[in-house]
C-alpha positions, 0 to 999 in steps of 0.5 A: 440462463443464456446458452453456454453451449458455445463456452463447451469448447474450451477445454483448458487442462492445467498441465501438471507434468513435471510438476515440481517436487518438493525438497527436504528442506522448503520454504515459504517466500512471503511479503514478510519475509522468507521461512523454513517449514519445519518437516515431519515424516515428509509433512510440514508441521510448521514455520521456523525463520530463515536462517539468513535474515538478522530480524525475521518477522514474526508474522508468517510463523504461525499461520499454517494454523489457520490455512483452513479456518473457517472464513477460506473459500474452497468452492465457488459461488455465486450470490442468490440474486445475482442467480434470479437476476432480481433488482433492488438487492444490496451487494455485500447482504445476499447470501451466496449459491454454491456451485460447480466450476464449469458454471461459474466459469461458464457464466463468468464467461458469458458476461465478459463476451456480453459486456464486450459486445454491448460497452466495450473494453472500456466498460471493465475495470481490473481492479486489482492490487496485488498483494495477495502473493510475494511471488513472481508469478502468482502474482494475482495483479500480473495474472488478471491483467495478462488475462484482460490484455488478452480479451481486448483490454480493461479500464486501468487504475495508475499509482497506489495506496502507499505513495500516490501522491509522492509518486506524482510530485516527486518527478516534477521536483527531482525527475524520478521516484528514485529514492521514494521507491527504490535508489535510496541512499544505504544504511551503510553510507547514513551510518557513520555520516549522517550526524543528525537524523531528522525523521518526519513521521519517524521510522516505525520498525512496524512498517519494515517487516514487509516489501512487495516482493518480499524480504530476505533480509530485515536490515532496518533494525540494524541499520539505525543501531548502526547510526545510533552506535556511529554517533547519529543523534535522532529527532522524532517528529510525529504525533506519535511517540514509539514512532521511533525505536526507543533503542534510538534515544530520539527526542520527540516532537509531538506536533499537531498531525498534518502540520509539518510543511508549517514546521519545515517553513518555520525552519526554512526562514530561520536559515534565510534569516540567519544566512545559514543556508548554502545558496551555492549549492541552490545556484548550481544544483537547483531553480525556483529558490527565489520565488519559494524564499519570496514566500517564505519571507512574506514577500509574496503574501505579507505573512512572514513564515517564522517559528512564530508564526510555525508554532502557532500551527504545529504547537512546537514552541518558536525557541525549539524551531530556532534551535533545530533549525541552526542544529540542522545548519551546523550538523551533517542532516539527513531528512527522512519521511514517511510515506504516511505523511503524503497520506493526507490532504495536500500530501504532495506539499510535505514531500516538496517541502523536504526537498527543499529543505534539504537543498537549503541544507546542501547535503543532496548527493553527499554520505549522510545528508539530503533525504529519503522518503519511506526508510521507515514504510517498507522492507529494504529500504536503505538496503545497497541496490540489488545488481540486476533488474529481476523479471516478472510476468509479461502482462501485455498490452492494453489496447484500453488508454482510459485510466484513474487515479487508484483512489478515485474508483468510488468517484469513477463508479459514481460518476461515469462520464463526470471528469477529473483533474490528474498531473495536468490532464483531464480524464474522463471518468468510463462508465463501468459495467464488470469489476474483475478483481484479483489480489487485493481487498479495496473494502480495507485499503479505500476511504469512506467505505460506506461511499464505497458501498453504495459506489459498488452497487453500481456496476452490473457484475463484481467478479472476485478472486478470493481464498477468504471471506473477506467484505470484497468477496462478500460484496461480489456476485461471482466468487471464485476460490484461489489457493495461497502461497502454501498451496503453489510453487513461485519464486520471490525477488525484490527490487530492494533486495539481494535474494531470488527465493523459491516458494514451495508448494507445501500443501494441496489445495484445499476443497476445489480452490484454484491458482489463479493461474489455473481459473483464467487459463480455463476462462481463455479457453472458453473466451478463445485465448488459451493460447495467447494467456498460457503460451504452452506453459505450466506453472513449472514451465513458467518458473523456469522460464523465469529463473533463466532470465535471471540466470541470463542476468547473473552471468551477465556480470560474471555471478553464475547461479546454479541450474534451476533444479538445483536452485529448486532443491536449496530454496534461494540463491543471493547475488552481490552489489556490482556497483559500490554504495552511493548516496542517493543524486551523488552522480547528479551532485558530482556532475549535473551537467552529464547527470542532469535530472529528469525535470525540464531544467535537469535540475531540483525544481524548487520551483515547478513550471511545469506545475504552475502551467496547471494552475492547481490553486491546491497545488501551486508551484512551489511548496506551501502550507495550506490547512487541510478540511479536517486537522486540530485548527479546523472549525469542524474539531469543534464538533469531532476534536480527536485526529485519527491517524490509521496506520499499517498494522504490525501483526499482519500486512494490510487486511491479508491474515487478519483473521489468523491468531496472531492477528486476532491477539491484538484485539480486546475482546475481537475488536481492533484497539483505539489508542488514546491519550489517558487525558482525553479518555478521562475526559469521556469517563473511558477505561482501559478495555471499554468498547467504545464508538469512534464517529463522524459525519461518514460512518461509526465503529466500535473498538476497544480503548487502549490508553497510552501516553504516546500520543499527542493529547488530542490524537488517536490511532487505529490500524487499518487492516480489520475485515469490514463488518457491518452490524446489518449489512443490508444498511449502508452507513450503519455501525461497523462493530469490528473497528476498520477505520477507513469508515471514518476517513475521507475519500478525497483527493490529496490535490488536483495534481496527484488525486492520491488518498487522503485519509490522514486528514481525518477528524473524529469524537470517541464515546463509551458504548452504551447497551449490549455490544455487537458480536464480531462476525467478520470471520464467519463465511456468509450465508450459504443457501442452495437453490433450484434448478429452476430459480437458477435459470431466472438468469 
């Protein structure tokens, strides 16, 4: 091993003085929402929900019981090869060393400076996430890149798992995310306006327990019963029934999956057919509606886009299109779109295409009309906009300019020096040496994971920050333990919420894990930038650094919050709305001359230029339907004839707590469920509870049958989420036994535009499995071996 005398020198000390005390009366602040921990004799003893919030998830109440299962990581280590520096060996297959701190950070350290000295910045990737924490500072994706910014800089990735391809396309088309992210138009002004609510890909309430920064409040329940009560009727578009709250009463429209661009065009023509649309609010408000009716019509291409031409696509019958098309013409209309549906190929067309509609309507910037996208994805969604802009961990400044898109990291890895189209620009693919990864777990949420596997095989060192055994930590060559929102102090706000919670330290942490905070301030030491990462703070500084920035904020409009300590002590302070509700463009509507839009014309682009200039024949200029390589009318159903649709989980948020029991009870026999309609498992001799094999061309997973007639005949789901298990890790592309998805979906880019993931375009065939099954070992901490002095210094 090289010499680390030179590291010695770094002597970062986590300064614990005045650490914070925890009150009588703490609570935990998660992406699920807030709790109370339930106190005994000065000790935690469980989670009760928080008394504010009308719909409290049900997700964090029982996970203090598997802080410390089996799969934590409480000590560091490195993988044996890695160690001997031997060639030819699998990431993700070789058991790991377990070794002191000073060693790993040691060597961590050395193969920073060395890949530095001899690539470059431009040859690390900091690959992280996330969603490992609700809180404003350990916030693992803040901490990394904060650190990375202080050695030099790091290739970076741009967009998201959740909306990338919306949250390209929708600036091009209206010149903001507002109203994909956050600025949505609130319940309060949906209900009691909004007379009918067209939802494409439904509000599934699954999805709303959760929100990056928390949540204090769930108000999304309550937000559609209010619609219902004032009279809203619901139309539930989607291959999936219970989409759609049952409480709503919405009619269901079970078109094929990746068709509902076909279906809003069907739509679209009958209100150019029938003069139905308000061509004064496109003259005024819009451009490019000419060359998209040309279209539309036929005129451009001889096909004519009627309900005829529609059902055949999505098989919604042509009089049911007619008929929702004038309903939606005579009818206060709001269109509301899942973020699910720019999940898939040519994703951006969807979001395009709902605006459009909802122009055509010309109920934009009006209580209870236009549209919204991702009222049924996230937490706070619909909520009245908090008053002040909440602070986060400065990260600094990137010195490094080369990025990709975030689903293009197994094409990156793959390719260095290969090219790629993104938003008009070509960017060079960099040639990555050293993966750094905190806060996020890329072997759940990317696609094709047997691609990814052999993708990761290619830099020279994974670095990962981890509290669990999950397939990332497995697949590193330096594992580093990092505590969990039980085991450090934090606070929590959200852009779509009216909270500032604090999240108490309720336990020490377990073995020799480390906040993050804590692991990079002692690597900046040994790399000479202690300074620079911690600037003189502790934890406690940093918090209360924080906090009086939003107190600064508060009084600055007149709502003072009490002083920190007293802040500390009862857990949570909420501001009030300053600005009155609005429908989402209504000042744009208004005035769209002192309010124009932040596209080239300042108005809706029905017609992008700025698009058209790229000359994307898979994203033209205006909206269109264009088939995806893989949907139900695709030569290759012949061979796969199931569409997968993966979902988010509503037992645990991504892959995060998948191994906690409320998590597990949702799986037969370990295993993560398939639903399928009873017809198309009849037609396979396939029961309620068989473990079966779900395969394509890229991969194969066992699950567990679950039959119901909310779906569509001919479509299946999984949620996404379960650990990556591969029946024998030392082969890439083998069975995965526990039943993650993302094995199966493709890892291609939505468009040329956006790059954004794809994997709702996904055919699939399904088969009863035949001879003995497979244990589930994904819970399991891999093999753990010791090692020699003398083989350790093979390095």
């Amino acid at each position: 091993m090289a010499d680390l005398r030179k590291f010695a020198q770094g002597s970062f000390a986590y300064r614990r003085e005045g650490e914070l005390a925890l009150p009588a009366s703490p609570l935990v602040s998660t992406h699920w929402g807030i709790y109370r921990a339930a106190m005994r004799d000065g000790r935690p003893t469980g989670l009760i929900p928080f008394e504010r919030d009308p719909a409290p998830s049900p997700i964090g109440l029982d996970l203090m019981a598997d802080r410390l299962s089996p799969a934590r990581i409480t000590r560091p280590h490195i993988s044996r090869a890695y160690l001997q520096k031997r060639q030819g060996s699998i990431r993700g297959a070789e058991p790991f060393v377990p070794v002191d701190w000073d060693t790993a950070l040691d060597l961590v350290a050395e193969e920073i400076t060395a890949v530095r000295a001899e690539f470059g910045n431009g040859a690390i990737f900091g690959g992280s996430y996330g969603w490992s924490s609700a809180g404003r500072f350990h916030h693992a994706q803040s901490q990394v890149h904060r650190f990375l910014n202080c050695a030099g800089g790091y290739v970076r990735s741009v967009q998201n798992y959740s909306f990338a391809a919306g949250d390209v396309v929708v600036p091009h088309v209206v010149g903001t995310t507002r109203g994909l992210v956050t600025g949505h138009t609130p319940w309060t002004l949906l209900a009691g306006s909004t007379e009918l609510m067209v939802m494409f890909g439904g509000i599934p309430l699954r999805n709303t327990q959760v929100n990056a920064g928390g949540v204090g409040r769930h108000a999304a329940p309550e937000g559609l019963l209010e619609c219902r009560r004032a009279g809203a009727s619901f139309v539930n578009i989607s291959p999936i029934r219970d989409d759609a709250a049952e409480e709503l009463g919405a009619e269901w429209l079970a078109l094929r999956p990746n068709t509902d661009v076909a279906l809003m065009l069907g739509i679209a023509e009958v209100l150019i057919a029938e003069g139905r649309y308000d061509s004064d609010f496109l003259d005024r408000y819009t451009v490019g509606f000419e060359r998209f009716k040309a279209y539309v019509t036929g005129a451009e291409d001889g096909v004519r886009k009627d309900p005829e031409w529609a059902a055949a696509i999505t098989q919604i019958p042509a009089a049911r299109i007619r008929a929702l098309a004038l309903e939606m013409s005579q009818k206060r209309t709001f269109i509301a779109m899942n973020w699910a549906l720019q999940r898939a190929q040519y994703g951006e067309q969807p979001y395009w295409m709902a605006i459009t509609l909802a122009a055509m309507l010309g109920g934009i910037g009006q209580p209870g009309g236009g549209f919204g996208f991702g009222y049924g994805s996230a937490g706070g969604i619909g909520n009245v906009p908090g008053p002040i802009k909440w602070p986060s961990l400065p990260q600094g400044t990137n010195p490094v300019r080369a990025f990709i898109p975030v689903a293009r990291i197994a094409d990156m890895l793959l390719n260095p020096g290969g090219t790629v189209e993104y938003d008009g620009q070509a960017l060079t693919y960099p040639d990555i040496r050293l993966i750094y990864w905190a806060g996020g777990n890329p072997f759940h949420h990317h696609q094709d994971l047997n691609r990814l596997r052999r993708a990761w095989q290619r830099p020279r060192t994974v670095v990962v920050q981890e509290s669990w055994w999950t397939a990332t930590a497995r697949h590193a060559d330096i594992v580093l333990p990092a505590t969990t929102f039980f085991e450090r102090n934090d606070l929590a706000c959200s852009s779509r919420d009216n909270f500032v919670s604090a999240s108490h330290k309720l336990f020490d942490a377990p073995g020799e894990a480390l906040d993050d905070y804590e692991i990079l301030g002692r690597l900046s030491a040994r790399l000479g930038f202690e300074d620079a990462f911690t600037e003189g703070r502790s934890e406690g500084d940093w918090l209360r650094w924080l906090y009086r920035i939003i107190e600064e904020g508060a009084a600055a409009i007149g709502q003072p919050l009490p002083p920190f300590d007293e802040f500390w002590a009862s857990g949570y302070a909420e501001l009030t709305p300053t600005v009155a509700s609005e429908a989402y463009l209504e000042r744009f509507r208004t005035d769209p001359v002192a309010n124009r839009l932040g596209t080239p014309s300042g108005l809706i682009e029905i017609g992008s230029e700025a698009v058209r200039s790229f000359g994307y024949d898979d994203c033209p200029g205006r909206p269109n339907w264009r088939p995806p390589l893989e949907w139900l009318g695709a030569p290759l159903a012949a061979q796969y004839p199931l569409h997968l649709m993966s979902n988010q989980p509503a037992r645990r948020l991504h892959s995060q707590w998948d191994h906690a029991r409320y998590s597990r009870e949702s799986k037969p026999g370990g295993r993560e469920p398939v639903r399928m309609h009873p017809d198309d498992a009849a037609a396979r001799g396939i029961a309620q509870g068989d473990v079966v094999r779900v395969f394509n061309g890229r991969g194969s997973l066992l699950a567990s049958a679950d039959l119901s007639d909310a779906l569509r005949p001919q479509v299946v789901q999984m949620a996404t989420g379960a650990w990556f298990d591969p029946s024998d890790p030392q082969e890439i592309g083998g069975l995965e036994r526990h039943g993650n998805p993302n094995v199966l979906t493709p890892d291609i880019g939505t468009s040329r535009l956006a790059q954004g993931p794809s994997p709702n375009s996904c055919l699939v065939q399904i088969e009863k499995f035949v001879g003995p099954v497979p244990p589930v070992r994904a819970f399991e901490p891999p093999q753990v071996v010791s090692i020699s002095e003398r083989e350790g210094r093979a390095r």
